[in-house]
C-alpha positions in Angstrom: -69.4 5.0 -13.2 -66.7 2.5 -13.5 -63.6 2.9 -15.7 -61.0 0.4 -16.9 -57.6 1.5 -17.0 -55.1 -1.0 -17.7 -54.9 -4.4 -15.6 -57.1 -2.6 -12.7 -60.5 -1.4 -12.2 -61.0 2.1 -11.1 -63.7 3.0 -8.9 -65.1 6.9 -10.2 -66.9 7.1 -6.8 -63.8 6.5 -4.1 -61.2 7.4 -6.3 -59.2 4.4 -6.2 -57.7 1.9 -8.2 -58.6 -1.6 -7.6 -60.1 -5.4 -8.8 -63.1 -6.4 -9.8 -64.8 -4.7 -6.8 -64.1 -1.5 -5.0 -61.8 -2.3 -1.5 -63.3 0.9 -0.1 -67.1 0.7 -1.2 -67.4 -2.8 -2.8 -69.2 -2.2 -5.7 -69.1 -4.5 -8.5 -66.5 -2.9 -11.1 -67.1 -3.3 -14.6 -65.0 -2.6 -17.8 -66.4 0.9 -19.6 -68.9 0.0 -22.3 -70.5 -2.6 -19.8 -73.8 -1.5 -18.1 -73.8 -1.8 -14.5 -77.7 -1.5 -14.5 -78.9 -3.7 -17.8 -82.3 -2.1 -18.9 -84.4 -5.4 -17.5 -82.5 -4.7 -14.3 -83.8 -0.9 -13.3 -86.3 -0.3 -10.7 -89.3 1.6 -11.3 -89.3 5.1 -9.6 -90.4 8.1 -9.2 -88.0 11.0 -9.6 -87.4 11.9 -6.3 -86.5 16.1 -7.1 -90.0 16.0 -9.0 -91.1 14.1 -5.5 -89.9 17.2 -3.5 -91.1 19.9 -5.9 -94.8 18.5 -5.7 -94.2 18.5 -2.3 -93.8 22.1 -1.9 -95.6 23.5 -4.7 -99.1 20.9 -4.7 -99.3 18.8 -2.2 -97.2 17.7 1.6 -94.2 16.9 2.8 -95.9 13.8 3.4 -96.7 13.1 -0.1 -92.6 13.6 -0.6 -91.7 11.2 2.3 -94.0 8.4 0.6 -92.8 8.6 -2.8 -89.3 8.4 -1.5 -90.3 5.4 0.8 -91.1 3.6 -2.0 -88.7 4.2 -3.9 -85.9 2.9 -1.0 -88.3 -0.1 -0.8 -87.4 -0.3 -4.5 -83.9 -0.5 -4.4 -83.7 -2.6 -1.4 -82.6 -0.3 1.2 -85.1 -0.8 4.3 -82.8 1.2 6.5 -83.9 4.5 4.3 -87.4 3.8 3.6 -88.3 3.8 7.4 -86.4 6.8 8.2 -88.7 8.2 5.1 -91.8 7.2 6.5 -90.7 8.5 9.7 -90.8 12.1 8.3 -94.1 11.3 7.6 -95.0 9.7 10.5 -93.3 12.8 12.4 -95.6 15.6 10.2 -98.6 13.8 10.9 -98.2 14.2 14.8 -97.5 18.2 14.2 -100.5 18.6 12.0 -102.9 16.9 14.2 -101.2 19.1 17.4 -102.3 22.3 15.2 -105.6 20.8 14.6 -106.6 20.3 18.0 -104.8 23.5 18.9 -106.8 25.2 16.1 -110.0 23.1 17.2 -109.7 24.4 21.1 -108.9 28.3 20.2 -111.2 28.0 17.5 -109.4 30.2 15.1 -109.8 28.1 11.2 -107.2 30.9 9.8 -104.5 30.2 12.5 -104.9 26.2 11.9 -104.7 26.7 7.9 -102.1 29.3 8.0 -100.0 26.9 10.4 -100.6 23.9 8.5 -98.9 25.3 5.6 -96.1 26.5 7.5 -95.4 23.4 9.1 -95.3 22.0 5.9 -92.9 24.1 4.1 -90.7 23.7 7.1 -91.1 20.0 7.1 -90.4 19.8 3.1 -87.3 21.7 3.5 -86.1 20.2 6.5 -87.0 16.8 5.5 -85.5 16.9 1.7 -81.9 18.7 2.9 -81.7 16.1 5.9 -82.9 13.0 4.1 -84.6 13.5 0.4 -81.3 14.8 -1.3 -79.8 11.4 -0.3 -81.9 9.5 -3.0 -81.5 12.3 -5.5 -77.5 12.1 -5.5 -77.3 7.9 -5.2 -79.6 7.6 -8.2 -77.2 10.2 -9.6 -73.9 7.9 -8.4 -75.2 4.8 -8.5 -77.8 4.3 -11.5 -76.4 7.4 -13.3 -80.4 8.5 -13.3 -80.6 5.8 -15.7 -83.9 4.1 -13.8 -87.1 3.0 -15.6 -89.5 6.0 -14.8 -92.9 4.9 -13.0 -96.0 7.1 -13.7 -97.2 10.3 -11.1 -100.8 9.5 -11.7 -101.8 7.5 -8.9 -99.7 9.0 -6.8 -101.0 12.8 -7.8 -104.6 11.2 -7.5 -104.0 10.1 -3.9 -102.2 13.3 -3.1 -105.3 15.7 -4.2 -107.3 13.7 -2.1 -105.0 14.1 1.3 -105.5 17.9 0.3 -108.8 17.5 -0.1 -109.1 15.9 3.5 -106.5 18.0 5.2 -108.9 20.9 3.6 -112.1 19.1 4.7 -111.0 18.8 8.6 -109.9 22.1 8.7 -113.3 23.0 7.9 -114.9 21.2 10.3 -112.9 22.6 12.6 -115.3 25.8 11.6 -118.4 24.0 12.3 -117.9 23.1 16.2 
């Protein structure tokens, strides 16, 4: 949020008073009424809390780290979206550790009940270290005002990583 008081700008975020851009951030500073994100201008994205909550409640941590990868990718900021797909990357190399684990003991309810522990330790851990970030600069930044993209191809691909996760679980079973 930007606010114009007098002959300055003042920058809500740093607290300061200054031009037409902020000394100490350098945003772009805009007179109040303006809108630093014009309609046209918004990415598409999915709401990152929503993100997290799936995350934990339907489907992975990695499903989480993905929607938030592409939503950085949106916005331009590379840096993030790799350290996002890096959670991903790094719960992928735990679950298949359990898997083999689970496939040498041969014990199905130790895998299963392990996958799902590393995965609500890896939601939690991931969204307090990294996934918060996007939550509170599309709070700062956009003011949540972003152009909402639809959860259905992401849900659909989600189900069928469960599914999958699910199906070579079971196979651990078999052999």
């Amino acid at each position: 949020m930007r606010v114009h008081q007098g002959e300055t700008m003042y920058c809500e975020i740093c607290k300061i008073d200054t031009g037409s851009f902020c000394i100490q951030c350098g945003r772009d500073l805009l007179p109040s009424g303006q809108d630093v994100n014009p309609p046209q201008e918004r990415p598409w994205l999915w709401n990152p809390d929503v993100a997290a909550l799936l995350s934990v409640l339907l489907f992975t941590g990695l499903f989480g780290s993905l929607i938030h990868a592409a939503n950085w990718k949106r916005m331009g900021r590379v840096e993030h979206m790799w350290r996002s797909i890096g959670w991903g990357i790094g719960l992928i190399v735990v679950w298949m550790g359990v898997l083999l684990y689970g496939h040498f003991n041969l014990d199905i309810e130790f895998t299963f009940k392990w996958l799902m522990a590393v995965n609500f330790i890896h939601v939690a851990m991931w969204y307090f270290a990294s996934g918060r970030v996007q939550s509170k600069g599309l709070a700062y930044e956009m003011n949540n005002q972003y152009r909402h993209e639809s959860w259905i191809i992401p849900a659909v691909l989600a189900v069928m990583l469960v599914a999958l996760l699910r199906m070579s679980a079971n196979i651990l079973k078999i052999y």
